[in-house]
C-alpha positions in Angstrom: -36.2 3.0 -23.8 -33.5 2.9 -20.7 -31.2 5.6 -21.2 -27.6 4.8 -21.1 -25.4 6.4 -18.6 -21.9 7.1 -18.9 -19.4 5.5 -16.5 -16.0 5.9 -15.3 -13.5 2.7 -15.4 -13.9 2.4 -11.6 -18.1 2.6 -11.8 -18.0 -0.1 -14.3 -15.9 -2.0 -12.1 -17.7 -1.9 -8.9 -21.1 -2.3 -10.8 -20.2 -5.5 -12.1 -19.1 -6.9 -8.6 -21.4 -4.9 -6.2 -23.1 -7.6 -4.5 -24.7 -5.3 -1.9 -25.0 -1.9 -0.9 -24.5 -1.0 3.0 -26.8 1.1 4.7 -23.8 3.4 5.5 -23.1 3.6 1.6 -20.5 1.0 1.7 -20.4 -1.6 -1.7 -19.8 -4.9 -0.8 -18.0 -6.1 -3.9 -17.0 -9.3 -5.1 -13.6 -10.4 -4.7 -11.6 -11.8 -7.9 -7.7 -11.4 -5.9 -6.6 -11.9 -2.7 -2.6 -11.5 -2.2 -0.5 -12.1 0.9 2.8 -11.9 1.5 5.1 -12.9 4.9 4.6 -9.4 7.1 0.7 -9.1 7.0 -0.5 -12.4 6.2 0.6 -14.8 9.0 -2.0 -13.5 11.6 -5.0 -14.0 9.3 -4.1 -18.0 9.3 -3.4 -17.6 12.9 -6.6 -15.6 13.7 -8.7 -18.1 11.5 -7.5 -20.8 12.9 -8.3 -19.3 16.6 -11.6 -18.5 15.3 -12.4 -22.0 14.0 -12.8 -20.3 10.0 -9.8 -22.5 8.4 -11.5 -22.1 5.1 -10.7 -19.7 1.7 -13.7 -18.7 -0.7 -11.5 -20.1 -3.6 -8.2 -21.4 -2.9 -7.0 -20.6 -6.8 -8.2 -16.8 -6.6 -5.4 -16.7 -3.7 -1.6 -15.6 -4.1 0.9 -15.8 -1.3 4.7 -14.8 -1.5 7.7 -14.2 0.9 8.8 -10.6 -0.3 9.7 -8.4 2.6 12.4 -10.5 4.3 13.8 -12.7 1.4 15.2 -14.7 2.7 14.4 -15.0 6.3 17.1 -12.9 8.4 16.1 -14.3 12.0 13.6 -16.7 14.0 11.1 -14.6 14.1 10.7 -13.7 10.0 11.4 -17.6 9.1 8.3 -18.5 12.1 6.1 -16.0 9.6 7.7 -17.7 6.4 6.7 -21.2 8.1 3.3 -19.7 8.8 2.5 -19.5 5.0 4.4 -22.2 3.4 1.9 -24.2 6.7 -1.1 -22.2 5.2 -0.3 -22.9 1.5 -0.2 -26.4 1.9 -3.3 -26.9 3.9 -5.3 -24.3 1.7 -3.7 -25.1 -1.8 -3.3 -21.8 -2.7 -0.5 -20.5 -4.9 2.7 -20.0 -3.3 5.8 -18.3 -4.0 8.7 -19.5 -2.0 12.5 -18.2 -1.4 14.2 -18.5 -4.3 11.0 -18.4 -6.6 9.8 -15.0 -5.3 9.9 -11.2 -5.1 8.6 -7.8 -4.2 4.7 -8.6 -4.3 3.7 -5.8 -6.9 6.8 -6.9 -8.9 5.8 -10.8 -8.9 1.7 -10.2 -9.3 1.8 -8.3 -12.7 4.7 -10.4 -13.5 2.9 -13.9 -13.5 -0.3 -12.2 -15.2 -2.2 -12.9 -11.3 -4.2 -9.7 -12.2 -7.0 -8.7 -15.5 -9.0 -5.4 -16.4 -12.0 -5.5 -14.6 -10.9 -7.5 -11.5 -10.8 -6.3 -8.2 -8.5 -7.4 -5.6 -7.1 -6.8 -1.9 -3.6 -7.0 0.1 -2.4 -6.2 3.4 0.0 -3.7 1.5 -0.4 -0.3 0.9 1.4 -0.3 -2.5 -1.3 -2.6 -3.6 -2.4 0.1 -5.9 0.0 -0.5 -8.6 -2.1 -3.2 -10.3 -4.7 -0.1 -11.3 -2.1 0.2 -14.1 -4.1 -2.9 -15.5 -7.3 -1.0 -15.2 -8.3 -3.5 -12.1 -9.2 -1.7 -8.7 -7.1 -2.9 -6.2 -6.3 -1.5 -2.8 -4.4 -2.3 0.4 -6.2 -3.3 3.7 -5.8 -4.3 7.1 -4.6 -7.8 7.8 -8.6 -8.5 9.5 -10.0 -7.1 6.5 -7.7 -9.7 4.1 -8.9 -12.2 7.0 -12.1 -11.5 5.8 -11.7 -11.1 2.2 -10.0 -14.7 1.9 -13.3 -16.7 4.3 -15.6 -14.9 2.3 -14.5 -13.2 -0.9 -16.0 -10.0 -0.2 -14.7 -6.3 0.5 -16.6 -3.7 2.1 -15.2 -1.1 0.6 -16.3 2.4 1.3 -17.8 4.8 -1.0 -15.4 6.1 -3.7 -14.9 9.9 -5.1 -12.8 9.7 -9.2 -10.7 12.2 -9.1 -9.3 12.1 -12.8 -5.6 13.4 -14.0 -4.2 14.1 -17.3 -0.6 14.1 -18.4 0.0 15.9 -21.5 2.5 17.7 -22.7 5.7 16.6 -24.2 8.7 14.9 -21.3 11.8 16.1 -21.2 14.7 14.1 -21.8 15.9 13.0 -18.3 12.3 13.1 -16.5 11.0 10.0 -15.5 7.5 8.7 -14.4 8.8 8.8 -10.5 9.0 12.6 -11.1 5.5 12.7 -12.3 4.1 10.7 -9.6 6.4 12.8 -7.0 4.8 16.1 -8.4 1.2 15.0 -8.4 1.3 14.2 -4.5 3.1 17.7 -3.8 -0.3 18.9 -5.7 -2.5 16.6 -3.6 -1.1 16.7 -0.6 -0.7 13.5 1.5 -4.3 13.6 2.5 -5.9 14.9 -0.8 -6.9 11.6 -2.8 -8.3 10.1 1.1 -11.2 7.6 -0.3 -10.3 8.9 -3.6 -9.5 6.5 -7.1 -7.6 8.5 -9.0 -7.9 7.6 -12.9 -4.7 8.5 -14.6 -4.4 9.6 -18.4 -3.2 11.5 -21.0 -0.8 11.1 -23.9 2.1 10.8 -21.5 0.9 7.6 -19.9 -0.1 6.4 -23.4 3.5 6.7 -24.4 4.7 4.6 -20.9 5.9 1.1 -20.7 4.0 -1.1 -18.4 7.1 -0.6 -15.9 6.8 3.4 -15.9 2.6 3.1 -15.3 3.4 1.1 -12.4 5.7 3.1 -10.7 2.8 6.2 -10.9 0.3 3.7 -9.9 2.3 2.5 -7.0 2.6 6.2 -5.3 -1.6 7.9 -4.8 -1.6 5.8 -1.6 1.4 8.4 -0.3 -1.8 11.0 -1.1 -4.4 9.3 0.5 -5.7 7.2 -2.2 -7.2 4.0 -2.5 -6.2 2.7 -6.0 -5.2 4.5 -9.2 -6.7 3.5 -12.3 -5.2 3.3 -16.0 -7.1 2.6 -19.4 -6.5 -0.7 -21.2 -4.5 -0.5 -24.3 -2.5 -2.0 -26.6 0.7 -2.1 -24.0 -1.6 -3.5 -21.5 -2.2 -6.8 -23.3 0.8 -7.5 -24.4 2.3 -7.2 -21.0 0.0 -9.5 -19.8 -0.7 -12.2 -22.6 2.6 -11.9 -24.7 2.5 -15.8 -25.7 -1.2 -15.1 -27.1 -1.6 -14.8 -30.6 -1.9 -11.2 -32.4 -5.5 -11.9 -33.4 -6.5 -12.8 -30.0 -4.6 -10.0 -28.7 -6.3 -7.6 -30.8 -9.5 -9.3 -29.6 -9.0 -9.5 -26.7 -8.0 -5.6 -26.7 -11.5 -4.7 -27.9 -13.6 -6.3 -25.3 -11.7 -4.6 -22.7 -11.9 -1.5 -24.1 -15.4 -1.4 -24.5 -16.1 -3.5 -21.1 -13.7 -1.6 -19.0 -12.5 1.8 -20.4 -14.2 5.0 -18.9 -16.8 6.1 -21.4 -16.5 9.6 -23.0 -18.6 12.1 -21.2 -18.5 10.3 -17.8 -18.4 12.6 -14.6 -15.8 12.9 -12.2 -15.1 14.4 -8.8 -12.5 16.4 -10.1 -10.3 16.6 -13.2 -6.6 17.7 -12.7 -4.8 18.6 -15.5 -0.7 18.5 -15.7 1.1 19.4 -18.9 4.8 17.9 -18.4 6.3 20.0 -20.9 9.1 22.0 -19.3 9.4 20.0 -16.2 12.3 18.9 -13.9 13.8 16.2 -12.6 12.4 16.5 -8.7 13.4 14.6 -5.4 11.3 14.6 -1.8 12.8 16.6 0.8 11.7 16.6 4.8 9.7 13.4 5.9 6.2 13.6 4.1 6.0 11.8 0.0 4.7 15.7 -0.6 7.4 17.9 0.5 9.1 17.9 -3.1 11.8 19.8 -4.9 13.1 20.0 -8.1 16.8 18.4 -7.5 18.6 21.4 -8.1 17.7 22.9 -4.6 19.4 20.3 -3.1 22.4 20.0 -6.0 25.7 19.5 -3.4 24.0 18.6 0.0 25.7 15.3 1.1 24.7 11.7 0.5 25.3 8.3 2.4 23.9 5.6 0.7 22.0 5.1 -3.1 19.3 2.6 -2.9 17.7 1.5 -6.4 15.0 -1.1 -6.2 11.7 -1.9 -4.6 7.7 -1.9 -6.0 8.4 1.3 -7.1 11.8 1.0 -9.3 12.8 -2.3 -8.9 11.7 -3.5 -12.2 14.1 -4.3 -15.2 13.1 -0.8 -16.7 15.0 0.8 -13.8 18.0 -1.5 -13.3 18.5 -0.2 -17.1 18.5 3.0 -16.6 20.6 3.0 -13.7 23.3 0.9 -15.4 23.3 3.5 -18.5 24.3 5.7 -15.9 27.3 4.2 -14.4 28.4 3.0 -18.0 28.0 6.9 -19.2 29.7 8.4 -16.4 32.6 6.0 -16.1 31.7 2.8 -14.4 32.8 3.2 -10.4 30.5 4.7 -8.4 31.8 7.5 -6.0 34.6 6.6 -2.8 32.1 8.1 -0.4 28.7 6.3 -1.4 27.3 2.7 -0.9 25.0 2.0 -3.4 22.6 -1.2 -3.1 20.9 -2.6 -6.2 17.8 -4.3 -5.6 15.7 -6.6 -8.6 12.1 -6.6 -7.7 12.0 -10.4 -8.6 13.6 -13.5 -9.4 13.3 -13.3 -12.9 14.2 -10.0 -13.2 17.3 -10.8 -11.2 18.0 -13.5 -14.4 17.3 -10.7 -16.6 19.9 -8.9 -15.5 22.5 -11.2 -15.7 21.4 -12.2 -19.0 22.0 -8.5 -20.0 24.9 -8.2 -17.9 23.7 -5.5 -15.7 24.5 -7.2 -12.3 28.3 -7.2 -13.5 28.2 -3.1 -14.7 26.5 -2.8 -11.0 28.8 -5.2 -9.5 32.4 -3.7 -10.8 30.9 -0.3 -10.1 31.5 -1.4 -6.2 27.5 -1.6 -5.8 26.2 -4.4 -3.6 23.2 -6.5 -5.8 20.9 -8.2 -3.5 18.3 -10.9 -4.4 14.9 -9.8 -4.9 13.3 -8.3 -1.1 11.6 -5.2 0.1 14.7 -5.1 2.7 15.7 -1.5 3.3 12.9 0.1 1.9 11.1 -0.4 5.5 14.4 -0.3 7.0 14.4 -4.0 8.0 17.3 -5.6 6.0 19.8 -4.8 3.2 20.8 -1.5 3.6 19.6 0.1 6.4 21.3 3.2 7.4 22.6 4.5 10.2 21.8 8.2 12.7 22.7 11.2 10.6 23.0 9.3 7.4 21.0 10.4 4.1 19.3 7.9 1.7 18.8 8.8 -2.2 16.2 6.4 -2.3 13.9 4.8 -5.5 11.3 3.8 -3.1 8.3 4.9 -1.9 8.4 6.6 1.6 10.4 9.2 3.2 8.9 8.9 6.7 10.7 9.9 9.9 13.5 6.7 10.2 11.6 5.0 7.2 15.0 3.3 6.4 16.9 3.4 9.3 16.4 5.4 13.0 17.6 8.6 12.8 18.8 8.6 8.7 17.2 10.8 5.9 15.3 9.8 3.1 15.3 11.5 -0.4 12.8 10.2 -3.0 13.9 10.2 -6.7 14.1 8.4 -10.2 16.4 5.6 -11.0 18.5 8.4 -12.6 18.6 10.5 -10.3 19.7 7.8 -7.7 22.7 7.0 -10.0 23.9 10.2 -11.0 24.0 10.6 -7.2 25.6 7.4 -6.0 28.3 8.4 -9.1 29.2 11.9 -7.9 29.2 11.3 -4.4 26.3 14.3 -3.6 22.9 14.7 -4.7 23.7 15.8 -8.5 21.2 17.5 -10.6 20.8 15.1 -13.4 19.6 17.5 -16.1 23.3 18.2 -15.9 24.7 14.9 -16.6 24.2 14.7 -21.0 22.6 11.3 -21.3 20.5 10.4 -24.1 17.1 8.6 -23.4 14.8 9.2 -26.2 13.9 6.0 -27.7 15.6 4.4 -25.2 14.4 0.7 -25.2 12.2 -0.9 -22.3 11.5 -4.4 -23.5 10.4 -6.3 -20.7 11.3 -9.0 -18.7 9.4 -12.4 -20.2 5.9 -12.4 -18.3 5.9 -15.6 -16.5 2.3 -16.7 -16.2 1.2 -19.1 -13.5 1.1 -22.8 -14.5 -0.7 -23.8 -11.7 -3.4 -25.7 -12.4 -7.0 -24.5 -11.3 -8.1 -27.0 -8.2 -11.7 -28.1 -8.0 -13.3 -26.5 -4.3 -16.3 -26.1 -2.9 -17.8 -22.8 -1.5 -17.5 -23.0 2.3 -21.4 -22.5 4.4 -21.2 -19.2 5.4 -24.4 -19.7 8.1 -22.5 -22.6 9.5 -19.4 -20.4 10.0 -21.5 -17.9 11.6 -22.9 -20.0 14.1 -18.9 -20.6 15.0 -18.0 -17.0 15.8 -19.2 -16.0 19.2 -18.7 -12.1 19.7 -17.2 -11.2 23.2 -19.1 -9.0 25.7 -18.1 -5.6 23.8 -15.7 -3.8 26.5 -16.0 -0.7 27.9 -14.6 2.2 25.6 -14.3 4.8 28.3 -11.4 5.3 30.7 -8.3 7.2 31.3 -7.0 9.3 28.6 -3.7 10.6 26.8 -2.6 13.4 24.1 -0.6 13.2 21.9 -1.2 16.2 19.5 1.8 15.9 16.5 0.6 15.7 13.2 0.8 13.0 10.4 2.2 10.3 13.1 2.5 7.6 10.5 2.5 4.1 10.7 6.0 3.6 11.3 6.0 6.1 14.0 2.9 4.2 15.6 5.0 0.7 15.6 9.1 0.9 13.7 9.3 -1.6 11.2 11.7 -3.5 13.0 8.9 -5.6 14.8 7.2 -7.0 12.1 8.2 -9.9 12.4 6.3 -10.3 15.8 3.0 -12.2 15.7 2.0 -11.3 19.1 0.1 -7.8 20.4 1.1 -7.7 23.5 5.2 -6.9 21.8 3.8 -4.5 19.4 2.4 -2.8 22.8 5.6 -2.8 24.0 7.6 0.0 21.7 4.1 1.5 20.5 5.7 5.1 19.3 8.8 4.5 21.0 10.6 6.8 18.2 8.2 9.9 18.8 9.6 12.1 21.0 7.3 13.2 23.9 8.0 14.1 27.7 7.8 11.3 29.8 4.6 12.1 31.5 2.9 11.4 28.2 4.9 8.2 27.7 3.7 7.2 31.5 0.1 8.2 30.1 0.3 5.9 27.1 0.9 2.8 29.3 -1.6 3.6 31.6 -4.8 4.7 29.3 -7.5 3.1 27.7 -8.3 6.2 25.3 -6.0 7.7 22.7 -6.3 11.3 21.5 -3.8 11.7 18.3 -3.6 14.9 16.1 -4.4 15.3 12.1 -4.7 12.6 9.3 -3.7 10.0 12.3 -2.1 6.8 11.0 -1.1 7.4 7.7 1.1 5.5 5.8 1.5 1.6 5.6 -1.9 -0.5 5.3 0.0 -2.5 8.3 -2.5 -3.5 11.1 0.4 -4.0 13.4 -0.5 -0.2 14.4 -3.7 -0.8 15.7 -2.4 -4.2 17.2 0.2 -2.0 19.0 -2.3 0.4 20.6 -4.9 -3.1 21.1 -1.3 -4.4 23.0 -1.7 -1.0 25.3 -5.0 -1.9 26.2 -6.2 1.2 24.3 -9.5 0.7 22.7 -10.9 3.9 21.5 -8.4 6.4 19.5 -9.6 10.5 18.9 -8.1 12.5 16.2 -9.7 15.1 14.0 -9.0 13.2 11.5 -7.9 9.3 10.5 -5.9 7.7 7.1 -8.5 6.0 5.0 -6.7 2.5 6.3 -6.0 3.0 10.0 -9.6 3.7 10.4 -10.6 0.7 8.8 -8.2 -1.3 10.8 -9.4 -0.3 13.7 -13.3 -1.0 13.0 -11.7 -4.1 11.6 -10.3 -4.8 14.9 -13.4 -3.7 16.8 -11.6 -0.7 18.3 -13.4 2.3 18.2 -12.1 5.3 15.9 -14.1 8.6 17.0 -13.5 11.7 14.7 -13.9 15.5 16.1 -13.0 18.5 15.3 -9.5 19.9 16.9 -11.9 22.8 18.3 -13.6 19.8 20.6 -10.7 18.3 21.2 -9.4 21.0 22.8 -12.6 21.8 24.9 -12.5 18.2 26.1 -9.1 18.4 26.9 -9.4 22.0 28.5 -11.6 20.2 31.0 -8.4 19.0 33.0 -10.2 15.4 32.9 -7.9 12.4 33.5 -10.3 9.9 32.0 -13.5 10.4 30.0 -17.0 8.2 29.8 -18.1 6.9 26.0 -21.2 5.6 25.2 -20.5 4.1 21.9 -24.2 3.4 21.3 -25.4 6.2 21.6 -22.4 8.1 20.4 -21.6 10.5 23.0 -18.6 11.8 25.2 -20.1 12.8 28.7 -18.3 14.9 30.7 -20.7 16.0 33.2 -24.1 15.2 33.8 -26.5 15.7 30.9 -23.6 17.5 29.0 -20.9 16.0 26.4 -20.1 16.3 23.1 -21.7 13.8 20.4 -19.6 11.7 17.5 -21.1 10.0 14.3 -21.2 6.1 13.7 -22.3 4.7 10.9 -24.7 1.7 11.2 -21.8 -0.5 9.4 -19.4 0.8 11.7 -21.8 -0.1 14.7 -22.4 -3.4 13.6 -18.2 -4.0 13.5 -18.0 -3.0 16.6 -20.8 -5.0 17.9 -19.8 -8.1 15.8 -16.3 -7.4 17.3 -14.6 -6.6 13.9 -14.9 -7.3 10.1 -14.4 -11.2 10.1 -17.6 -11.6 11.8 -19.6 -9.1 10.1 -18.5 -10.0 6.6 -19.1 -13.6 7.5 -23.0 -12.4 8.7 -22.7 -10.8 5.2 -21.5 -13.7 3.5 -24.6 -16.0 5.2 -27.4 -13.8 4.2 -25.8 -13.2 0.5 -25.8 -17.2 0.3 -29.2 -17.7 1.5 -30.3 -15.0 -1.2 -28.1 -16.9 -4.0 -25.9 -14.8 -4.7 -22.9 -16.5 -3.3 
């Protein structure tokens, strides 16, 4: 008799779409989602369309949105907007244009575009947040959503569960940003790196749908791939609210059983946080885990409130925000601009159906349409040199929002009791009454697109159309760069997404990291990069990689790489080498101005019959030979076909 084995909600998942295991441990799983939205998404339709691969594995599995610049504030973001309103049309994929839009992880929940069980991919980093559905989803590189959309496949690496409970009782005035805020100072920003983390616990039972995505949006600011809640009762009725009870309840039972995490199933580690007693708690300095209750910063000065985003932008948010100003006598302080941001069109009705946008509005807030805007400092509300933030969103990095400003994470309520006093306030002393407090939703508004008939594209046809160039050289001349945590927005600022082309990105590659100029002379003329700890972390953004590609840099050397901006790079076929900072520093101690690599074989010479060996994985090999993930998940995709299982 086979024994049964218990399983965790992400084993079940991947089990059911493994379609192959790599030889480097990698699952190549099934794809049920793949989302795009204006800042990623335009170069995989211009990439395929260079590559001769102007197909989609099923154009009714794929979602595409303008979120990030809604509308379009130049040339540049309305060439990107015409890009996918261009690709939409030609691959008949679902499309949400201006005026019918919003914040992607707002909109995808919102129009029921994800189910327990699925899996799905987006060049976002945020794209956790649908794990709140009990779905692994995760944000990629803009090759690897290239990929994912040909073929409908992920490679996706090895995953460690790392499991967390909230219990406890929540005190009045403590909200789920400060939970999500406390677990990263626990983690660290690198401490959930290839991690799932599955989130629990009679708090999170107790949550709205809106609360469990603001926690779900946030492991990635830790290092994590997804975050992954239980189905329940909430859960279906967020997502199927015009279904009958019956089927409800149904429904409700099969995903329990199909998707839940079994009792007695193993994890990498359990972490266990009883609320009771807690604080409201904001971010301070420029990492998602540098956090402090508010008190310590009670007084210290404040610019500008900003309440929106994936994060807090949901109706849930805008309530609690508006309770606020009502409670606390309706104007917000002389000294403070406060910007109101719905995550999404209907939300944005919502509110003036409950007449929110006019409590904001005679408050002296400015309400925006739905957009990520400020929260990557490119539009509405950006701040200036020397300014502070009080922010709902998401990151706190280093200009984040503006070159120069400061960025404080918090709660919807701690954002208004701010923008209200005029200085970061401690809200536990502003006597405001949230127990019971009602969270009905905005009206789900499920897609009524109508599934098109398509055929599955020939993957062994495609293949024969890719021709790999002659794989260059990864040697040459080097430069050090040795900070710490440079993110993503360090690597390339957020005000050049809107570029399509590398050569730009290579243009102001870490222009906003300060270094003396002979480094700055290096990184124009070098072909290897040599970076410092957890490299690249933040966004899922290629443009990163593109800007170092745009340098003509090809190999990049770090003790260690985010989860994401080592992908990309593979993705890219540029070569990511990890060693340890004690062999960086030998290498470097040699006074060398350029070093030989032999990628092959995986070694550094640095004199004859001496260097210092690296670890690649056959997979990894086989991206860089292939010259990226496109063509190798295409190979992938042929030989799964002519098995018949795609």
């Amino acid at each position: 008799m086979e024994k049964i084995v218990s399983e965790n909600a992400c084993q079940k998942i991947t089990r059911r779409h493994l379609m192959r295991i790599a030889d480097d441990g990698s699952m190549i799983l099934k794809l049920d989602k793949g989302w795009g939205h204006e800042i990623t998404t335009p170069n995989v339709f211009l990439d395929m369309k260079e590559k001769g691969l102007e197909v989609v594995f099923n154009p009714n599995a794929i979602k595409t949105m303008i979120d990030h610049v809604n509308p379009p504030k130049d040339t540049q973001s309305a060439i990107q907007a015409q890009i996918m309103r261009e690709a939409a049309r030609k691959f008949l994929n679902e499309f949400c244009d201006v005026g019918d839009n919003g914040v992607c992880h707002a909109l995808i929940p919102e129009n029921a575009w994800i189910n327990p069980g699925e899996i799905g991919i987006m060049g976002d980093s945020h794209t956790c947040t649908h794990g709140a559905f009990c779905a692994l989803a995760a944000g990629v590189g803009t090759t690897e959503l290239e990929s994912g959309m040909v073929t409908g496949l992920w490679n996706c690496p090895p995953q460690e569960v790392i499991r967390v409970n909230f219990t406890g009782k929540l005190p009045n005035g403590v909200f789920a940003k400060d939970l999500i805020l406390l677990l990263i100072k626990r983690l660290t920003v690198k401490g959930a790196t290839n991690c799932v983390l599955e989130v629990r616990g009679n708090i999170i039972d107790n949550m709205s749908m809106e609360a469990r995505m603001t926690i779900s949006n946030m492991p990635i600011e830790a290092g994590g791939t997804s975050c992954i809640m239980m189905v329940d009762k909430t859960t279906v009725d967020y997502l199927y609210p015009d279904m009958k009870e019956d089927q409800r309840k149904d429904l409700l039972n099969h995903y329990q059983k199909t998707w839940n995490s079994d009792e007695g199933c193993k994890y990498s580690k359990i972490i266990d946080i009883d609320v009771t007693g807690t604080v409201p708690v904001m971010t301070e300095g420029y990492t998602p885990d540098q956090v402090v209750a508010v008190s310590s910063l009670a007084g210290k000065k404040a610019d500008q409130v900003y309440i929106g985003s994936c994060t807090n932008g949901r109706i849930e948010d805008l309530r609690v925000a508006a309770k606020v100003i009502k409670a606390l006598g309706g104007k917000i302080h002389p000294n403070i601009r406060c910007v109101v941001v719905p995550a999404t069109q209907q939300i944005s009705i919502k509110m003036e159906e409950e007449g929110l946008s006019l409590i904001f509005k005679k408050a002296g807030c400015h309400v925006s349409g739905p957009t990520c805007g400020a929260c990557l400092g490119m539009s509405c509300g950006v701040i200036a040199p020397g300014e502070v933030c009080v922010s709902t969103t998401n990151r706190n990095f280093k200009g984040r929002m503006g070159k120069g400003g400061m960025v404080h994470l918090a709660s919807p309520f701690t954002a208004a009791v701010t923008a209200m006093k005029g200085v970061i306030t401690n809200p536990d002393e502003i006597s405001i009454d949230f127990k019971g407090y009602s969270y009905p939703r905005v009206t789900a508004n499920p897609s009524n697109w109508k599934c098109i008939p398509f055929e599955t594209p020939d993957y062994s046809k495609l293949l024969k159309q890719i021709i790999a160039g002659e794989v260059k050289d990864f040697s040459g001349r080097i430069c050090h760069l040795p900070d710490k945590n440079v993110d993503t927005d360090q690597i390339i600022p957020a005000k050049y997404l809107t570029e399509v082309e590398k050569p730009v990105f290579g243009e102001h590659c870490l222009e906003n990291v300060k270094m003396p100029p002979e480094t700055w002379d290096k990184l124009h003329n070098c072909e290897i990069f040599i970076g410092g700890e957890n490299f690249g972390c933040g966004s899922s953004r290629e443009h990163a990689v593109w800007a170092f590609e745009g340098l003509g840099i090809r190999t990049i050397i770090a003790p260690s790489f985010s989860r994401i901006f080592k992908n990309n790079m593979f993705a890219c076929g540029v070569l990511a080498i990890e060693l340890s900072q004690k062999e960086i520093d030998f290498l470097l101690g040699l006074g060398e101005e350029s070093l030989s690599i032999d990628w092959q074989s995986g070694i550094i010479e640095y004199d004859i019959d001496q260097y210092v060996s690296f670890n690649l994985t056959p997979g990894q090999k086989e991206l860089i030979q292939l010259g990226g993930s496109v063509g190798y998940m295409v190979k992938v995709a042929a030989e799964l076909q002519k098995e018949g299982k795609l």
